[in-house]
C-alpha positions as CSV (number, residue, x, y, z in Angstrom):
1,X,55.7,-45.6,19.4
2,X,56.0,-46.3,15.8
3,X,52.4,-46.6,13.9
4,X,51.7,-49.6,12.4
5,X,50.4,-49.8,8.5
6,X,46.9,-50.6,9.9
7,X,46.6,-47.7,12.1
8,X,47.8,-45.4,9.5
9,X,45.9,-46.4,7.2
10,X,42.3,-46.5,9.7
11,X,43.2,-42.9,10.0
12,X,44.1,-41.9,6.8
13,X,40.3,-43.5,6.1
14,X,38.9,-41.5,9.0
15,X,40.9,-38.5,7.5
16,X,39.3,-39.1,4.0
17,X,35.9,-40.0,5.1
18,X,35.4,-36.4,6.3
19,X,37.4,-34.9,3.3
20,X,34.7,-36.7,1.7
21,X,31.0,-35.2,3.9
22,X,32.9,-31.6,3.7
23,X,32.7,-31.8,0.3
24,X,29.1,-33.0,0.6
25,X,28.2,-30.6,2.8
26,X,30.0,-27.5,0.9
27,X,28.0,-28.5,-2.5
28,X,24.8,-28.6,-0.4
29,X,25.5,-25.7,0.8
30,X,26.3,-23.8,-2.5
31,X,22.9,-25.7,-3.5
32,X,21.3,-23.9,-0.8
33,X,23.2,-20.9,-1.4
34,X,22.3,-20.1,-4.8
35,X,18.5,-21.3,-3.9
36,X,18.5,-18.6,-1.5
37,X,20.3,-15.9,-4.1
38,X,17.1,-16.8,-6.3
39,X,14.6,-16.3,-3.6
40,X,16.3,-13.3,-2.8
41,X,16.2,-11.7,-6.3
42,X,13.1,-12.5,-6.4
43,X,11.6,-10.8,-3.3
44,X,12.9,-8.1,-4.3
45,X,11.2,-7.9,-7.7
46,X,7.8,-8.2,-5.8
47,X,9.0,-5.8,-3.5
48,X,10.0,-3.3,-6.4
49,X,6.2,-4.4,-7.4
50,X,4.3,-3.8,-4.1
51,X,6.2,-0.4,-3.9
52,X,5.0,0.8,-7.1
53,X,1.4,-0.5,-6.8
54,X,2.2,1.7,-3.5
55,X,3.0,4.1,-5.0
56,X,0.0,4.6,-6.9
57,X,-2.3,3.9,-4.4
58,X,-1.2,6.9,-2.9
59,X,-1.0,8.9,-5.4
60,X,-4.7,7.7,-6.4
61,X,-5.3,8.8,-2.6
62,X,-3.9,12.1,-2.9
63,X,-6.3,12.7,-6.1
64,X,-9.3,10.9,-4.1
65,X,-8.8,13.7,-1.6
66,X,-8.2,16.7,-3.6
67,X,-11.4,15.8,-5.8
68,X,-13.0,15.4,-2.5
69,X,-11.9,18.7,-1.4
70,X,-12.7,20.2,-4.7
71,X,-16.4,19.0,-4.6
72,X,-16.9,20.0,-1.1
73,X,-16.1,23.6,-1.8
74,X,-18.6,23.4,-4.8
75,X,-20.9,21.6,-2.5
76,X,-20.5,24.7,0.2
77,X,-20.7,27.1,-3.3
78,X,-24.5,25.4,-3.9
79,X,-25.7,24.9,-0.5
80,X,-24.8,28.9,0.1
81,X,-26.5,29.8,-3.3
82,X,-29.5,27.9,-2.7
83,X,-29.4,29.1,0.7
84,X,-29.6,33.0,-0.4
85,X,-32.1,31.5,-3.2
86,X,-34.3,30.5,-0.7
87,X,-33.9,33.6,1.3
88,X,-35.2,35.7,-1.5
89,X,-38.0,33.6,-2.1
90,X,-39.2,33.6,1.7
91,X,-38.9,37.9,1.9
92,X,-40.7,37.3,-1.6
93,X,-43.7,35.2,0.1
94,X,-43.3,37.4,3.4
95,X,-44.2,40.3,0.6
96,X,-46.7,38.8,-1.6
97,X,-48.5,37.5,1.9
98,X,-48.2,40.9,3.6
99,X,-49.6,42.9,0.1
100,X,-52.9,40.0,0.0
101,X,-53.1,40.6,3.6
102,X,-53.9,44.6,3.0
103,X,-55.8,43.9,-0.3
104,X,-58.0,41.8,1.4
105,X,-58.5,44.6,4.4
106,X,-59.3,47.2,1.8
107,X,-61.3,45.1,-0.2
């Protein structure tokens, strides 16, 4: 079984025809590749982004909260203050109301 020129050479063509779409396909795919690396890098600059502007949302949270905190004691502060205020006034009217109320007998 001795190949003939022909054959040989209809391989050899076969051989060099996929020589040929490797090669295609390997600089596609290093197209692709280093599309990909540039997607990559830069997903992860809008990731370092988003977890910055994270970052301070929560930190704008934390200082949402402690003001919040802060002005509810002061709101509890004032509502007790007033509160006692208003007790003093009412014994104050009880009084006044109480001393008119015996004026107004003995008068």
């Amino acid at each position: 079984m001795t190949n003939s020129g022909g054959t040989g050479e209809s391989r050899l063509d076969q051989i060099e025809a996929i020589l040929q779409l490797t090669a295609e396909r390997a600089a596609e795919n290093a197209i692709a590749i280093q599309q990909n690396t540039v997607a990559i890098q830069e997903n992860r600059q809008q990731l370092q982004r988003t977890m910055l502007a994270v970052e301070r949302l929560a930190n704008a949270q934390m200082e949402i909260v402690r003001a919040f905190d802060e002005d509810r004691q002061r709101f509890e502060q004032t509502q007790a203050s007033t509160n006692a205020a208003l007790e003093r006034i009412d014994r104050i009217m009880d009084y006044l109301m109480r001393r008119d109320g015996e004026r107004g007998v003995e008068g």
